[in-house]
C-alpha positions in Angstrom: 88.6 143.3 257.7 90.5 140.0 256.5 93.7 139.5 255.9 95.2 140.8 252.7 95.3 138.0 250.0 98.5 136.4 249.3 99.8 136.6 245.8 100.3 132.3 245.7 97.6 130.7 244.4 95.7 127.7 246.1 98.0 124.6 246.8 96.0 121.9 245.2 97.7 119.6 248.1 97.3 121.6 251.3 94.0 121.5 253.2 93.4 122.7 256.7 90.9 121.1 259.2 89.4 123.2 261.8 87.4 122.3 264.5 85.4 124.8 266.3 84.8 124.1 270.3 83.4 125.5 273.1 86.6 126.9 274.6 89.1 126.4 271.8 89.2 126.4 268.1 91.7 123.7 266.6 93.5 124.2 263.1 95.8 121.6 261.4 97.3 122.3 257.7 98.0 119.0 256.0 99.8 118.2 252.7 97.9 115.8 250.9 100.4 114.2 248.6 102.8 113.6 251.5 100.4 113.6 254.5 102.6 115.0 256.7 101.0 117.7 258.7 102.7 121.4 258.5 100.9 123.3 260.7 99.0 123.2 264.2 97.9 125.9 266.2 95.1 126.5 269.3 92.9 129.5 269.1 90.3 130.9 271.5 87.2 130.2 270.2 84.8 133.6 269.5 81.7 132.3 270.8 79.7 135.6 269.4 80.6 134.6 265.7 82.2 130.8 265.7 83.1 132.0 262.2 85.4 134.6 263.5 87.8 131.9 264.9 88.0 130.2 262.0 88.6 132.1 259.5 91.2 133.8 261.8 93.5 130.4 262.0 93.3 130.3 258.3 95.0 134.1 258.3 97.2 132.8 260.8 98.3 130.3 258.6 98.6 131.9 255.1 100.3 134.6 257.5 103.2 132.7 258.5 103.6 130.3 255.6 103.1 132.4 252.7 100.8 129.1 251.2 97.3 129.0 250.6 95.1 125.7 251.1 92.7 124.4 248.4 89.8 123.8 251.1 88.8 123.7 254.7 87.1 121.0 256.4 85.8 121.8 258.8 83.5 120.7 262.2 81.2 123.0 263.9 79.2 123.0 266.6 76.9 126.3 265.9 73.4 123.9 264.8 74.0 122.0 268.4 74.7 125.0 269.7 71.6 126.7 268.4 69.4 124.0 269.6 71.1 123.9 273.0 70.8 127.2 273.3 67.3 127.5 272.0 68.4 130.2 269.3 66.9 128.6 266.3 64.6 130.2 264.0 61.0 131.2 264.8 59.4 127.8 263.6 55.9 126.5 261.9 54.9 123.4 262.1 52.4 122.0 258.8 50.9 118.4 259.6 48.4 116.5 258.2 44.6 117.3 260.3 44.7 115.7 263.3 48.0 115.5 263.8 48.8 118.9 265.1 50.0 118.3 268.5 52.6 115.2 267.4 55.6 117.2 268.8 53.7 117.6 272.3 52.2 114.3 273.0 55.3 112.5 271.9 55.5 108.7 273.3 53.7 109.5 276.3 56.6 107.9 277.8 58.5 110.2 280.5 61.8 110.5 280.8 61.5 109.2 284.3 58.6 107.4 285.4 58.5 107.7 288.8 59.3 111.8 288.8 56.2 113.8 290.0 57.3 117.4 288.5 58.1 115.8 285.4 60.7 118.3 283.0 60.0 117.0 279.2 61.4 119.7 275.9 59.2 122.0 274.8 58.2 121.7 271.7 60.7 123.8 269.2 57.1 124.5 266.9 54.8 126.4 270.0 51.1 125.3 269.2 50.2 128.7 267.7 52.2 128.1 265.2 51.3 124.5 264.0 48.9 124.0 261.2 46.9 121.8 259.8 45.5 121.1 256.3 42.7 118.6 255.2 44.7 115.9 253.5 45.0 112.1 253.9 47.9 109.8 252.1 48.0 105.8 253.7 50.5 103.7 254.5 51.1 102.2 251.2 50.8 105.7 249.4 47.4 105.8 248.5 45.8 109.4 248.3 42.7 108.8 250.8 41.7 112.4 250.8 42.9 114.9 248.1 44.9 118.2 248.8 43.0 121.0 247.1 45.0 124.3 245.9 42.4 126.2 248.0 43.5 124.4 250.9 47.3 125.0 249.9 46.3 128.6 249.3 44.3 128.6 252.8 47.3 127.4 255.2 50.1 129.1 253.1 48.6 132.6 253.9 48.3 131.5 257.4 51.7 130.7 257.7 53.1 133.9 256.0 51.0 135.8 258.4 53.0 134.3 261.3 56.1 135.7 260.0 58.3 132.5 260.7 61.7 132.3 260.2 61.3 128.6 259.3 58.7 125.4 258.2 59.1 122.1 258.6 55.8 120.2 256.5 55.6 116.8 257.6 52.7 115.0 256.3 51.0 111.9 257.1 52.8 108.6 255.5 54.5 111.1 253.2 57.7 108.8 252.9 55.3 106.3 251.1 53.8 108.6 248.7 55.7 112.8 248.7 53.3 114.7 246.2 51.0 116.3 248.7 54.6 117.7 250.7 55.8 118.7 247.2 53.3 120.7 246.1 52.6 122.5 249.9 56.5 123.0 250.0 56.4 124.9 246.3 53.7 126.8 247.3 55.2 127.6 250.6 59.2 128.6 249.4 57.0 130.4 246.3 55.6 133.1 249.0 58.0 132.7 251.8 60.6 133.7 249.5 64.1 133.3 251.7 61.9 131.4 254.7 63.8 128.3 255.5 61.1 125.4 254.2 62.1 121.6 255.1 59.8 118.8 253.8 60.0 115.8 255.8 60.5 113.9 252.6 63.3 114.7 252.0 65.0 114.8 255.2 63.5 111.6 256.8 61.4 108.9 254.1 60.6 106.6 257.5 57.7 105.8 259.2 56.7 106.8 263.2 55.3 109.7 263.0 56.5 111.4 266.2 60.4 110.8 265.1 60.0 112.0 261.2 58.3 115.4 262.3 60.7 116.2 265.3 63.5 115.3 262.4 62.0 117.9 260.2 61.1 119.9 262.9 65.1 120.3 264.3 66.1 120.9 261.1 63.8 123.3 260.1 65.1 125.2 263.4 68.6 125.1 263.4 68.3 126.0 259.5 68.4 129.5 259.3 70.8 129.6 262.0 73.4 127.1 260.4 72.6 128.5 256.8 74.3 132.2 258.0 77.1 130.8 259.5 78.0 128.1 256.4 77.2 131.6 254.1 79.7 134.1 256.3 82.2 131.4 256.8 82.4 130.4 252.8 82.5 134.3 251.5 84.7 135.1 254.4 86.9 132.0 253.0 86.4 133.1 249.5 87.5 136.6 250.0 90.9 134.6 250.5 90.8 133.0 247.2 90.1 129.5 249.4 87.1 127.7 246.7 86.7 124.3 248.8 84.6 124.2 251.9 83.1 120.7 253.2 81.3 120.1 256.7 81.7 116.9 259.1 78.4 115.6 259.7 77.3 113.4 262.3 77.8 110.2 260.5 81.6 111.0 260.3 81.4 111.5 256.7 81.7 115.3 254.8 79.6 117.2 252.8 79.6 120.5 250.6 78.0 123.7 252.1 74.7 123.4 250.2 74.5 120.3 251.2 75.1 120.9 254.8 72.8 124.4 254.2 69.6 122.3 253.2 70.4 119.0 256.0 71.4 120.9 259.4 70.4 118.3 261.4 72.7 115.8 259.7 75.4 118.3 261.9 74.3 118.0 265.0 77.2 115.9 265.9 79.5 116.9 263.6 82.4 117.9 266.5 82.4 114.7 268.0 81.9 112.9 265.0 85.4 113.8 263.5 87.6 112.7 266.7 85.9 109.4 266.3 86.9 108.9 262.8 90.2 110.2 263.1 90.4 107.5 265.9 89.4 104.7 264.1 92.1 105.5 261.3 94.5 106.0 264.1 93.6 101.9 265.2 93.8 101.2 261.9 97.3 102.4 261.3 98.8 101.5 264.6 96.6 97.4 264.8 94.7 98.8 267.2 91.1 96.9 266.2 88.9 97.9 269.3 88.8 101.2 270.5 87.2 103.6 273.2 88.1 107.2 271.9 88.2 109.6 274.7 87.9 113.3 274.1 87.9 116.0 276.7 87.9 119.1 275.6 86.9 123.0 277.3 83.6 122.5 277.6 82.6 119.0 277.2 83.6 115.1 277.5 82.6 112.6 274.6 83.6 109.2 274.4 82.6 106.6 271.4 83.4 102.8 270.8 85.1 101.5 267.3 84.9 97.5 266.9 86.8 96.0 264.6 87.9 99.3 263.4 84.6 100.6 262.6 83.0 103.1 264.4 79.6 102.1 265.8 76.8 104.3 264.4 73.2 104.5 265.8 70.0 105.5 263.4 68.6 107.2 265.9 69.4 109.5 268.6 68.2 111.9 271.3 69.8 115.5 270.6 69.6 118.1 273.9 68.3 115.5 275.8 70.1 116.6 279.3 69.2 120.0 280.5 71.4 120.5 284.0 72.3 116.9 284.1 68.2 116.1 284.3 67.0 113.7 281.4 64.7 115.7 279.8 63.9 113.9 276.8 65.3 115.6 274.0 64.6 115.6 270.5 64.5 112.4 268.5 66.6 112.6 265.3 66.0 110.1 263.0 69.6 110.3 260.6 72.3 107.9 261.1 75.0 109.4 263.7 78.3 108.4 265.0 77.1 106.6 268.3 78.5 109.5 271.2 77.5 109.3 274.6 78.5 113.4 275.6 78.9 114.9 279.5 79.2 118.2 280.5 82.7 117.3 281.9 85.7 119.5 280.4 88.6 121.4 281.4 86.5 124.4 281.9 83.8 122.3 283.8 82.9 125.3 287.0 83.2 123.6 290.5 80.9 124.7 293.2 79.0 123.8 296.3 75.6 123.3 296.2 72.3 124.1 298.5 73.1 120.9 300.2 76.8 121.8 300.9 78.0 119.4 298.9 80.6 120.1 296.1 79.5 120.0 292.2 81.9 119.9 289.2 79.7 120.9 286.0 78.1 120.3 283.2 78.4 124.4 283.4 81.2 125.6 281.5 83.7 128.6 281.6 84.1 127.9 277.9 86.3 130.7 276.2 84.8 134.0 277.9 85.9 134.2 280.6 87.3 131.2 280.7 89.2 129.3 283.9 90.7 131.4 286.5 93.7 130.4 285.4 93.7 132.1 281.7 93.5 135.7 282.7 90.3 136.7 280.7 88.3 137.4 284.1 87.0 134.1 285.7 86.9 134.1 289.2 84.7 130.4 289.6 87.4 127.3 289.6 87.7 124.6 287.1 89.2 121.4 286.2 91.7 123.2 284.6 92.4 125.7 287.5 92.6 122.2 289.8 95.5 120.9 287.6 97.6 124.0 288.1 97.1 124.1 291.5 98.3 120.8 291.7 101.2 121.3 289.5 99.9 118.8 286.5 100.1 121.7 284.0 102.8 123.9 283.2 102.8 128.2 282.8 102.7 128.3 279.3 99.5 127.1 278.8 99.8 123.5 277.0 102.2 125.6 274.5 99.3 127.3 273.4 100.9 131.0 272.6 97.2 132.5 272.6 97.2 131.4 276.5 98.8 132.1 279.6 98.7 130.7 283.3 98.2 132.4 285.9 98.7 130.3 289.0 97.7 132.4 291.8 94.2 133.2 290.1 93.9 129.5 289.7 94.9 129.1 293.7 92.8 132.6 294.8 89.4 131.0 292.9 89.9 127.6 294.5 90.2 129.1 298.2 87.5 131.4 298.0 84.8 129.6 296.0 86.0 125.8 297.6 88.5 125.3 300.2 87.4 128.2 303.0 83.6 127.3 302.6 84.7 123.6 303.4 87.5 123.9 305.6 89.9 122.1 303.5 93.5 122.8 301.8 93.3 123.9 298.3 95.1 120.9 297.5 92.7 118.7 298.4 89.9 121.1 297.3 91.9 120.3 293.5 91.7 116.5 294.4 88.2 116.6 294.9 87.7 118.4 291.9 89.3 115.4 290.0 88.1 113.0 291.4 84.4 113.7 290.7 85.2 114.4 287.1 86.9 111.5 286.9 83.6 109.4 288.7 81.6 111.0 286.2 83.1 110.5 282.9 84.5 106.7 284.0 80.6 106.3 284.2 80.3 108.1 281.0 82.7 104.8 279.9 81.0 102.0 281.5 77.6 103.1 279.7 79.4 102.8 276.2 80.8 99.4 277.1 79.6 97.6 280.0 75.7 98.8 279.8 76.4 97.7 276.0 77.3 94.4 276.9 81.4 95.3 275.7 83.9 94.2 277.9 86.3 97.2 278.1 89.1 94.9 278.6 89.0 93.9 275.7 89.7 97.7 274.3 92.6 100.1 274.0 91.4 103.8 275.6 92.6 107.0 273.1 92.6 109.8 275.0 92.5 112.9 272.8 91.4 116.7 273.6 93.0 119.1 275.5 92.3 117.7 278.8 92.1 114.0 277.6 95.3 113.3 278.4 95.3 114.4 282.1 92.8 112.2 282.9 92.9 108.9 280.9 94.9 106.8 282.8 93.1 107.1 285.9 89.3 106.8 284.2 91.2 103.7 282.2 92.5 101.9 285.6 89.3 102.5 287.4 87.1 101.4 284.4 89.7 98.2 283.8 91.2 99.5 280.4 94.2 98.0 280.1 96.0 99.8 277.7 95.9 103.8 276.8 96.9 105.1 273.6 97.9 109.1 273.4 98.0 110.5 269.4 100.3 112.9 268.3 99.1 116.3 268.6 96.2 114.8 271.0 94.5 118.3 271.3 93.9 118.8 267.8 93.1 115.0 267.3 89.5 116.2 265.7 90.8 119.0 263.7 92.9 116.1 262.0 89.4 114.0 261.5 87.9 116.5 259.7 90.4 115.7 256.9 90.5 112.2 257.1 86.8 111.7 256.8 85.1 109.9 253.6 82.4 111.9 251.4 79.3 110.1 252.7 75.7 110.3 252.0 73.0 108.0 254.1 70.0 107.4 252.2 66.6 105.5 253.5 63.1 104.7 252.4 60.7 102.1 254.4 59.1 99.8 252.1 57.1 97.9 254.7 56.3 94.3 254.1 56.5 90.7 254.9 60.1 89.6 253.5 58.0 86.7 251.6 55.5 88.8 249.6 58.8 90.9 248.2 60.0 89.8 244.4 63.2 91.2 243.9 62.5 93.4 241.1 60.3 95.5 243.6 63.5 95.8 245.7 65.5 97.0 242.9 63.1 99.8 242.3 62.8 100.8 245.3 66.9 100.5 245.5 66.7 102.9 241.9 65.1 105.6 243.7 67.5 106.0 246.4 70.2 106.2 243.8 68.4 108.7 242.1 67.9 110.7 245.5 72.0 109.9 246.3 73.2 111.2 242.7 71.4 114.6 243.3 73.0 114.5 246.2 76.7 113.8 245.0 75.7 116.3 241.9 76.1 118.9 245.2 79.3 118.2 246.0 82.2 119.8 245.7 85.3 118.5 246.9 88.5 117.8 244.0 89.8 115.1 243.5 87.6 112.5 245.4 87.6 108.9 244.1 84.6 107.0 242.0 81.7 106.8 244.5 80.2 103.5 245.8 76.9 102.7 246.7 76.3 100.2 249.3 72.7 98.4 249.6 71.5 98.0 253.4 67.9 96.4 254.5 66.3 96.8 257.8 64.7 93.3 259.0 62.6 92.1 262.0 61.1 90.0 263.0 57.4 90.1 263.1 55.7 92.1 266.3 59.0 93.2 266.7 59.8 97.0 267.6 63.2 97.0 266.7 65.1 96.4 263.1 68.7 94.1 262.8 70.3 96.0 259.4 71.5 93.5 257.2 74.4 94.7 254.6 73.9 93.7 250.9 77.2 95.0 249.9 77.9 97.1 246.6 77.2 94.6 244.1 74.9 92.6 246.4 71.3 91.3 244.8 68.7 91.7 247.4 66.8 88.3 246.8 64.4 87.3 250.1 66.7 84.1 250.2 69.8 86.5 250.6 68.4 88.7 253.1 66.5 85.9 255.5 70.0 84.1 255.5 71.7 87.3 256.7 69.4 88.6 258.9 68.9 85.0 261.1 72.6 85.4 261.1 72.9 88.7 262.3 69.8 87.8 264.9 71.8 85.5 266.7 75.0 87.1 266.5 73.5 90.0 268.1 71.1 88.4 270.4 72.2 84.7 270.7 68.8 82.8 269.0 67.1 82.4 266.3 62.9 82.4 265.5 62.9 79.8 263.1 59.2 79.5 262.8 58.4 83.2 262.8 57.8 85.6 259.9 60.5 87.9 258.5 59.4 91.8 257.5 61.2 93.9 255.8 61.4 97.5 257.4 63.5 100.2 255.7 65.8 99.9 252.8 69.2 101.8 253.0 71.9 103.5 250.4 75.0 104.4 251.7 77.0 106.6 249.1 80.4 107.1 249.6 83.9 108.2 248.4 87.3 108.9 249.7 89.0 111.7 249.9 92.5 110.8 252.3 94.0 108.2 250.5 97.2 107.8 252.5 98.2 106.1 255.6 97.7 108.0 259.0 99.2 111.6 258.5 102.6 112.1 259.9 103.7 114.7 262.0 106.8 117.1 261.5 109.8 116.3 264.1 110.8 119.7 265.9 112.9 118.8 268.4 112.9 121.5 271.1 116.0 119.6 272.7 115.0 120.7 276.1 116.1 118.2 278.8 113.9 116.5 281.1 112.8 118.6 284.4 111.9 117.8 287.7 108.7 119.7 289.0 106.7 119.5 292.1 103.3 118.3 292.1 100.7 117.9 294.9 100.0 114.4 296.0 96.2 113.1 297.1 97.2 112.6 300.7 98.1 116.2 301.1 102.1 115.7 300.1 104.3 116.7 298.0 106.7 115.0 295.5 108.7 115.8 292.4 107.8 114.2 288.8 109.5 113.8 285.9 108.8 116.4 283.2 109.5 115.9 279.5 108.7 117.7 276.4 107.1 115.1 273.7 109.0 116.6 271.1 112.0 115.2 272.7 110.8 111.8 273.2 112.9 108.7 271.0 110.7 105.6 269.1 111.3 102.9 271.6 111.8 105.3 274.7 110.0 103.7 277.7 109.1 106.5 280.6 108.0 104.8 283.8 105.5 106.6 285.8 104.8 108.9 287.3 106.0 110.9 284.7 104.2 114.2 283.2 105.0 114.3 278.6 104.3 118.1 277.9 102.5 117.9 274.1 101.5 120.8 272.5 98.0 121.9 273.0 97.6 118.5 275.8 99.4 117.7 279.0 100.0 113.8 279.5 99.9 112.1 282.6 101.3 108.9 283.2 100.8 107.6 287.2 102.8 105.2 288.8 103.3 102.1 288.5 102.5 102.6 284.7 105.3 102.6 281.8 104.6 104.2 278.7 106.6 103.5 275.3 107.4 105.7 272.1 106.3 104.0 269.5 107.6 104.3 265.5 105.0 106.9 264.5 105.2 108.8 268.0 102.2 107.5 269.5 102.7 107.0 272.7 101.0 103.4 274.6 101.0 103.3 278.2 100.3 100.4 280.0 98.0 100.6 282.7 98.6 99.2 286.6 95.9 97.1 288.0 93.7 97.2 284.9 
């Protein structure tokens, strides 16, 4: 059943952003002629049907205002989910003879090279179900051996009688020459009928072979999987008279649902992707250039860098590649990604005591069922959350949240039983030690996207978003020497609000290996022409009113001969990719980044790039409602790390001034986020509400 449709037809200027997490899901209606958000509400997430959740924050909405959005953006986590969880399709595997076992032999590199039981993925494509076909294309795009149509015939009957759910066909050098993929993917999607078919050309055109097919591979898995959900959530949303649906995907940018339908594992990191981007404009606004954005959510803790305020994006990345905190390799993606480093480290994060007696805090979750102890819904384990409530950090209504309720003495009953008896400790400090190791983990989590980057975090502003970002910030920014911390308004919803202020955005690339010397331009500009062509079929897909004239941006991939690893040089829209051009920027770009130059050695070209983009936001950072509650500020008792007591100031956000300075410690109630500021810290109200807290000892 779905709510009954209101009789106002779609508001060409209101959108809504959801964001679907593990514990929570996040919606956010936003006008977009004024940008002043009109809505905000949490809801439980429905992990059976992540749909479910979504769609019911849109009712909520239409519900209560009586106006009906134009489109949802919206951030999901159901392909990472289905990967994760290993509840992808039943998937085949077609290579090239020979080339069979790719997805098993890998780099023969372990994950860690001394370990003697060595844990490595399994491959999602088991060997039964790989297949091979006599066919041979080179590296240039010669045909060496010719694909017959009795092979084709031969190895698409095979395949049917597997009954797969999915096929990913990656053949040999196919990003040089596609026609033997094209004609084995007709020929397959021609008998399969509704079988999910992915053809490595068109969702990776690079070379190394092991990346391209686990590419093609992932998304052939998640495919069915994310397909359902995008279908249910768009008729569910369409049942509503609601005609605009676009997806995050993991290079911060949005797509339409068939585009998101035939590239799952351009979602992978769609979540996380959005709270970066809605960080960067956030710097961008406020003159904030560098930035470490910290989320913390239910289930998990992300945290990504923006220089200069861009965010940093990797063309690679490893996807599921901790299983139980073990590095087990994962699944190299070859698609260009938001760079997120991800812990199992959120408010829902279980606490235990291990084999060795020694207390544990994750990467298992409570997520929404049954959540912490301290919701209600039937935990009994302890959590980060549960330690904040014991300790007084959080208040009884639930971070405002009118879906959720605290429940203090389930909180305190979990922590004794599970914690504090088996140690002999106080559940006070049972709590502390609960925060302290989160806090040890995901400072780590920092250092490794700064200092082990060579990024001095001093030289960055910390924006803690998520529900439980908040809480811990300032003491993960003080121990990590982050001198300033930045809370948003509306810090728990922070990613709902990226969804909307993401840019229509489309990463193209094709490797044209060569030696930069032996390329004329007018082979670049052909090679350029068909990434354009590829990018316009793309855009053709798209959906989204009202978005601005696109842009295409030309990007080249250089090295330096004998090299492994590719500097990308920017050619801008307009640029003309002469050799001259390109060995001037990439020298430049090779000492930037490295701090020398080759001067005698050879330049090769590596991959060409087309980045297609448009916007979509055109305003300034969104603005917030004022709703004063006009509550005054309260005195609560918290409990202190040595085992104390001591009472804190308490104060509603909403009833904070611009220019207000708090000195800590101080705890700013938000809705949907609780905000700690410690002592010897002062935080200060700026003009657009966001409040900047300097940070003792940084």
């Amino acid at each position: 059943m779905h709510a009954p449709a209101s009789s106002a037809k779609p508001d060409t200027d209101l959108v809504i952003g959801i964001d679907v997490g593990g514990t929570f899901t996040d919606v956010l209606a936003i006008d977009m002629a004024s940008g002043a958000v009109i809505a905000a509400f949490k809801l439980p997430s429905t992990r059976a049907n992540p749909a479910d959740g979504a769609v019911r924050g849109v009712d909520r909405f239409t519900e209560r205002t009586g106006r009906r959005p134009r489109a949802v953006f919206h951030g999901t986590t159901v392909g990472t989910n289905a990967l994760i969880e290993k509840r992808g399709g039943r998937t085949a595997l077609v290579a090239t003879r020979g080339f069979r076992d790719v997805l098993a032999l890998r780099r023969q590199a372990r994950p860690r090279l001394y370990d003697l039981q060595p844990m490595v993925s399994e491959p999602l494509a088991p060997r039964e179900l790989r297949f091979e076909v006599a066919e041979r294309t080179t590296f240039d795009g010669r045909i060496d051996t010719e694909l017959t149509k009795e092979e084709i015939a031969r190895v698409v009957a095979e395949v049917a009688a597997a009954g797969v759910d999915a096929v990913a066909v990656c053949l040999l050098h196919s990003y040089a020459n596609d026609r033997h993929e094209r004609a084995l993917g007709e020929a397959l999607s021609c008998r399969l009928g509704a079988t999910f078919v992915t053809l490595s050309s068109d969702v990776c055109r690079e070379f190394r072979e092991f990346e391209r097919t686990s590419t093609t591979t992932v998304n052939a898995y998640i495919g069915p999987s994310v397909a359902r959900y995008i279908d249910t959530l768009q008729e569910r949303l369409c049942e509503r008279d609601i005609p605009g649906l676009s997806i995050v995907k993991s290079n911060g940018g949005l797509t339409s649902a068939p585009n998101a339908k035939r590239f799952p594992v351009h979602l992978i990191e769609s979540g996380p992707a959005a709270g970066i981007i809605a960080a960067a404009a956030l710097g961008r606004a406020e003159g904030y250039r560098n930035l470490i954005a910290f989320d913390m959510g239910g289930t998990t803790a992300k945290t990504g860098v923006v220089v200069d305020g861009t965010p940093k994006l990797s063309t690679e990345f490893y996807a599921d590649r901790f299983v139980d905190g073990r590095n087990v390799g994962g699944y190299p993606i070859m698609s260009p990604v938001i760079d997120v480093i991800e812990i199992g480290a959120g408010g829902g994060s279980l606490a235990r005591i291990d084999q060795a007696g020694v207390m544990k805090v994750g990467p298992e979750s409570a997520g929404a069922e049954p959540g912490p102890a301290a919701y209600g819904r039937g935990g009994e384990r302890p959590t980060v959350t549960d330690a904040h409530v014991v300790l007084g950090h959080v208040a009884a209504d639930g971070f405002g949240n009118e879906d959720v309720r605290i429940h203090a003495d389930r909180a305190e009953a979990a922590l004794r039983q599970r914690l504090a008896e088996p140690l002999g400790w106080s559940v006070a400090q049972a709590a502390w030690g609960i925060l302290r190791l989160a806090n040890a983990n995901m400072a780590e989590m920092v250092r490794l996207a700064t200092l082990r980057r060579g990024l001095d975090p001093r030289d960055f502003v910390l924006v803690a978003f998520g529900g439980a970002g908040p809480l811990h910030a300032c003491e993960i920014a003080a121990e990590v020497g982050i001198p300033r911390v930045v809370v948003p308004v509306y810090p728990g919803l922070f990613s709902a609000l990226g969804t909307v202020l993401g840019e229509l955005r489309h990463d193209l690339v094709q490797t044209h290996l060569r030696r930069l010397s032996a390329v004329e331009p007018a082979e670049l500009l052909a090679a350029f022409a068909g990434l354009e062509r590829r990018a316009r079929e793309l855009i053709a897909a798209e959906t989204v009113e009202h978005a601005a004239d696109w842009s295409l941006e030309q990007q080249v991939d250089l090295r330096f001969e004998g090299q492994l690893f590719e500097l990308t040089v920017p050619l801008g829209r307009d640029g003309e990719p002469t050799p001259g051009l390109l060995e001037r920027g990439f020298r430049a770009r090779h000492v930037e980044t490295y701090g020398y130059d080759l001067p005698e050695h050879t330049i090769e070209v590596v991959n060409l790039r087309l980045v297609a983009r448009a916007q979509i936001w055109r305003g300034g950072h969104p603005t917030m409602l004022a709703q004063r509650s006009g509550g005054a500020t309260r005195r609560r008792r918290i409990a202190t790390a040595d085992g104390g007591r001591t009472e804190v100031d308490v104060i509603r956000r909403a009833d904070l001034q611009p220019g207000q300075v708090l000195a800590g410690p101080v705890i700013v109630e938000d809705f949907g986020a609780t905000i700690r500021v410690l002592a010897g810290q002062t935080a200060t109200v700026k003009l657009s509400g966001v409040l900047e807290i300097e940070v003792a000892n940084a």
